[in-house]
Structure formats: C-alpha cells, structure tokens
C-alpha positions in Angstrom: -8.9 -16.5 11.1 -6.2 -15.8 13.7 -3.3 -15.4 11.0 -5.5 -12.9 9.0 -6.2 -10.8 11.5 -2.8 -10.9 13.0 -1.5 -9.6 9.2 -4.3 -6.7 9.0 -3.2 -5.4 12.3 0.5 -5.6 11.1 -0.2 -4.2 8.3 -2.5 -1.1 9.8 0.5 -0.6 12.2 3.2 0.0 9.3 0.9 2.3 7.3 0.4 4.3 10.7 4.3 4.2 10.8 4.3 5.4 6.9 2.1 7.9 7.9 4.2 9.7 10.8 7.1 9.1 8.5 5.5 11.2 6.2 4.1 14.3 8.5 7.7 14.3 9.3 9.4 14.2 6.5 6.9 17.3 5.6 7.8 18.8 8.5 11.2 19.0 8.0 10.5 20.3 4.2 8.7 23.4 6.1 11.4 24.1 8.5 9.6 22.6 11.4 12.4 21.6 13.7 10.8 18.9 15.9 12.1 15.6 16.9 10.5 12.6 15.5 9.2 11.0 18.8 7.0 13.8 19.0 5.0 13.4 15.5 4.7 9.3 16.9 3.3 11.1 19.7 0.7 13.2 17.9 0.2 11.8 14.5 -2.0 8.6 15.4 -4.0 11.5 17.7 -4.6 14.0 15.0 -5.3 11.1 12.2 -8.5 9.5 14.7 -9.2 13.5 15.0 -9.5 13.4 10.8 -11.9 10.4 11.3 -14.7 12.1 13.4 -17.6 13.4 11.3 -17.7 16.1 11.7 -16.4 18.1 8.6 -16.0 16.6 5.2 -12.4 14.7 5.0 -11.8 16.4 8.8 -11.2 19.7 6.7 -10.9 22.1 9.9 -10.8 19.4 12.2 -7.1 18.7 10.9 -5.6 22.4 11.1 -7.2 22.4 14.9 -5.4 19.5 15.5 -1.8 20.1 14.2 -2.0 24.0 15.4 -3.5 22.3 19.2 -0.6 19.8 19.5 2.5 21.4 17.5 2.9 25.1 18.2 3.1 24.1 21.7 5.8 22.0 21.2 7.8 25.4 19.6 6.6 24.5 16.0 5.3 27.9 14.3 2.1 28.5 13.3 2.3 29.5 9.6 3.9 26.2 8.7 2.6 23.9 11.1 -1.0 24.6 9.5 0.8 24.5 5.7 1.9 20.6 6.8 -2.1 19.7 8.1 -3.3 20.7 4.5 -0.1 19.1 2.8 -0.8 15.7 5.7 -4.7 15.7 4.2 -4.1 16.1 0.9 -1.2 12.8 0.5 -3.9 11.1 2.5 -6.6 11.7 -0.1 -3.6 11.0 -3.1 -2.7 7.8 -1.2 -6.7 6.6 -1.2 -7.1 7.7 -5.3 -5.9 4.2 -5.9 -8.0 2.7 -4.1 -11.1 4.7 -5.0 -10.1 3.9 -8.6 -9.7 0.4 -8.6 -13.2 0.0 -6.7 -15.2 2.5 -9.3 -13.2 0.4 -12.5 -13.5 -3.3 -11.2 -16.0 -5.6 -11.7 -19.2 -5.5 -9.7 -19.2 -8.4 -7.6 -21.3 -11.4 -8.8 -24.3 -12.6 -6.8 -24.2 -15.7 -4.9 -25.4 -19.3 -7.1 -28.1 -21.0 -4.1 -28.1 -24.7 -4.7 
C-alpha cells in the first residue's frame, strides 16, 4: 500500500500548506505585518499545540500559542489573539463537511462470513 500512503502524506502536507496560507492571509486582514516564512515556522507548531487534550477544540491552548510565538516576532497582541480565534474557528468550518457527511451517510454494512 506504498502508493496510498505516499498520496495521504502528500495530501496532509498541502492541507498543512492551506492552512499557513490561511493564518496568513488572516494575518494580513488584521494588520499583522509578518513575513510568510515565519507563519511556516509556527503554524504546524501551534496546530500540534491545538491537538493536545487538554481543552475542548485547544480553546486556550490556541491564544497561548499564537500570543507565545507572534508577539515576539513584533506582531501585536490585540490582533494576534483576534487571528487564533479566527485560525480555530475556519478549522472547525473546514471539518463541518466532514462531520456532515459522516452523521448523513449510510451506516456501514456488516461483514457476509462464508
């Protein structure tokens, strides 16, 4: 299953790619003035960050994270912490398909033995 797995990974890079793209792009919107090499720096960081459980949907977690690794870089507060609640809530509007299609599709069949 070498060619499957090689696609999945592919495929988890780009929509880590779509994802900076996106905390930029938002960034830009808020007036945060920071080059793009440094949300491919800190965006995979902050979005394994997101993934600990430790807060529902890394609510808390996620404004530490942006505040810990922007500001520093000269980004201000106000709306670097704006862009961790806008990052968190396209990454829940981006799963709502998802989510949907599971909880509307057909529950898998079982198994036929013999």
């Amino acid at each position: 299953h070498h060619g499957a797995v090689l696609r999945v990974l592919a495929l988890s890079v780009l929509v880590q790619v779509f994802r900076v793209l996106q905390a930029w792009c938002l960034g830009r919107g808020l007036g945060i003035e920071l080059p793009l090499v440094t949300y491919f720096a800190f965006i995979p960081i902050i979005v394994f960050i997101m993934q600990i459980p430790v807060t529902p949907n890394g609510l808390g977690t996620t404004q530490l994270a942006f505040e810990r690794f922007f500001v520093p870089q000269g980004a201000p507060p106000a709306p670097v912490v704006v862009l961790s609640f806008l990052f968190l809530a396209l990454g829940i509007l981006g799963s709502l398909p998802g989510g949907l299609l599971y909880a509307l599709g057909d529950a898998p069949r079982p198994a036929r033995n013999g």
